[in-house]
C-alpha positions in Angstrom: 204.3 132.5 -179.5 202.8 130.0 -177.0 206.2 128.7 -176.1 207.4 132.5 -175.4 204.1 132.8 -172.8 204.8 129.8 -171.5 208.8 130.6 -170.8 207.6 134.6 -169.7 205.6 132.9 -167.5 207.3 130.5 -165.9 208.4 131.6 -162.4 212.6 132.5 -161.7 213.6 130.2 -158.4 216.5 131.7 -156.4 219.1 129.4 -156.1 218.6 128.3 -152.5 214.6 127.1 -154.1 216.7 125.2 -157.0 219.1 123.6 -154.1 216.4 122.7 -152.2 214.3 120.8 -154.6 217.4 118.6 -155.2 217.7 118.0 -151.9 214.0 116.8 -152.1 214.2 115.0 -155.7 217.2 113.0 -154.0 215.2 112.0 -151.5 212.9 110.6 -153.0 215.3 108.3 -155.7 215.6 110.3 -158.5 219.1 110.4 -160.0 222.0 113.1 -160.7 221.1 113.0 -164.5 216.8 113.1 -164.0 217.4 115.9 -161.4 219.3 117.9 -163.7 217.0 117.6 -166.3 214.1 118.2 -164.3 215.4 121.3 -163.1 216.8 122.8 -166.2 220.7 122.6 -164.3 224.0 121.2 -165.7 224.8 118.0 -164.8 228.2 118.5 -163.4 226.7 122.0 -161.5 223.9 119.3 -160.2 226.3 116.4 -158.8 228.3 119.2 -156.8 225.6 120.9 -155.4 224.1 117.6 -154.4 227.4 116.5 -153.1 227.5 119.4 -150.8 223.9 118.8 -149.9 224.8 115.5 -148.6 227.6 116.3 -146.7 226.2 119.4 -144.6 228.2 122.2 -146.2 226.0 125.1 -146.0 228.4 128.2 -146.0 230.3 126.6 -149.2 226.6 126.3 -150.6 226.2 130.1 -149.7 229.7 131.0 -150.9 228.7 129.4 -154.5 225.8 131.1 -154.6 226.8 134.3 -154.6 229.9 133.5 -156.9 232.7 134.2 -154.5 234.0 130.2 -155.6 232.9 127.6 -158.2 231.0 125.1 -157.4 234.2 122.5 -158.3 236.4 124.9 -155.8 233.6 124.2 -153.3 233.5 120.4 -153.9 237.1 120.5 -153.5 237.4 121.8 -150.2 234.5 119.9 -149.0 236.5 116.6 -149.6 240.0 117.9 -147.4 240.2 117.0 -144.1 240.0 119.0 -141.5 244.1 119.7 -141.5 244.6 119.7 -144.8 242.0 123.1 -145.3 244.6 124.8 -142.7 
């Protein structure tokens, strides 16, 4: 009974919150594998979302979030050059 409290209780974070605190647990040395278990996130979900942290891709950030491509899609594109997206 405690643990269901506890899990009733404990607040929802939109994805842009859950983003944002692996931004910040990056930043201050944690790695892919503690983030991910910190934050209750799969570990291969974490390393892309991290990945696209680091490299600036906010709209493919935004387009994973509300599920129009996978996060691996998103990855993907992120690593093409410039010509090769066209």
């Amino acid at each position: 009974l405690k643990s269901l409290v506890e899990n009733m209780a404990r607040k929802r974070y939109s994805a842009m919150e859950q983003f944002a605190e692996i931004r910040m647990l990056k930043e201050r040395g944690y790695t892919i594998q503690q983030i991910a278990g910190k934050i209750d996130l799969d570990l291969e979900f974490t390393r892309g979302v991290a990945h696209l942290i680091e490299h600036g891709e906010a709209k493919l950030l935004n387009a994973v979030v509300a599920s129009r491509i996978p996060i691996s899609l998103a990855v993907d594109i992120s690593r093409l050059e410039e010509g090769a997206i066209q």
